[in-house]
N, C-alpha and C positions, 0 to 999 in steps of 0.2 A: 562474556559470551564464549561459548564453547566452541571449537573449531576440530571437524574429525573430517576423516579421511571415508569415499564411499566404503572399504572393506571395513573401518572400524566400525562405519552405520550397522554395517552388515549384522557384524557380530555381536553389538551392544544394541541393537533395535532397542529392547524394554528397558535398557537402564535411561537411556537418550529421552524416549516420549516420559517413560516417568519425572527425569528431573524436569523438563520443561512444567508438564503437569504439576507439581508441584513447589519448583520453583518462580515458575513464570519464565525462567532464561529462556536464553533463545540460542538456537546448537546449528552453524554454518555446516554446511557438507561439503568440500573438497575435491575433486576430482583433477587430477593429475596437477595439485597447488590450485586451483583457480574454483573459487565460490559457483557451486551451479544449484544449490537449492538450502533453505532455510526450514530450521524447524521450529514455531513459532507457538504460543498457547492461543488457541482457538478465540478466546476470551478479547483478547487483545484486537483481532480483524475484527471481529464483531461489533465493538466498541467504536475503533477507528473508521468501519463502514460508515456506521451512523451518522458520528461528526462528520463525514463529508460529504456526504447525501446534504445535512443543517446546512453546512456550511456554503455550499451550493444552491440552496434555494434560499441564505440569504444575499446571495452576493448576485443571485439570477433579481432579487425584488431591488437590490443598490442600481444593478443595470437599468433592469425598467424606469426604475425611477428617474433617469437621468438620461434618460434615453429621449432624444429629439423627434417631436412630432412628425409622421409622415417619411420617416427616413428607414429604409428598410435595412435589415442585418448584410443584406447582398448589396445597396450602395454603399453602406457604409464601411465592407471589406474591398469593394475598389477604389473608393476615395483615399485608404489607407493605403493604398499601394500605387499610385498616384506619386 
């Protein structure tokens, strides 16, 4: 992973999005030492969206299924706290 400073974003903007573009890497942005924003290939969120949209509507039908007659999400978050 690449790691640049906001003035080198500045002045390498097209080399930064090109290498992502076709390397896939991913280039951290820096502001005074401390990571405040990432530059990622678009490819990647899109992908990772999807899985966890799946992943959430299979873990929402594990819940249902296992879920106790007649007990609603709202007693069953005060019983947990109980």
């Amino acid at each position: 992973m690449v790691t640049v400073g906001i003035r080198e974003l500045k002045q390498q903007a097209s080399e930064l999005v090109r290498l992502v573009r076709e390397t896939g890497s991913e280039v951290q942005v820096t502001y005074h030492g401390e990571v405040v924003a990432l530059l990622i290939p678009v490819k990647s969120v899109v992908i990772d969206s999807k899985n966890a949209w799946l992943k959430l509507d299979h873990l929402a039908a594990e819940i249902n299924a296992r879920w106790p007659k007649g007990v609603s999400a709202l007693e069953a978050v005060s019983e947990g706290r109980r």
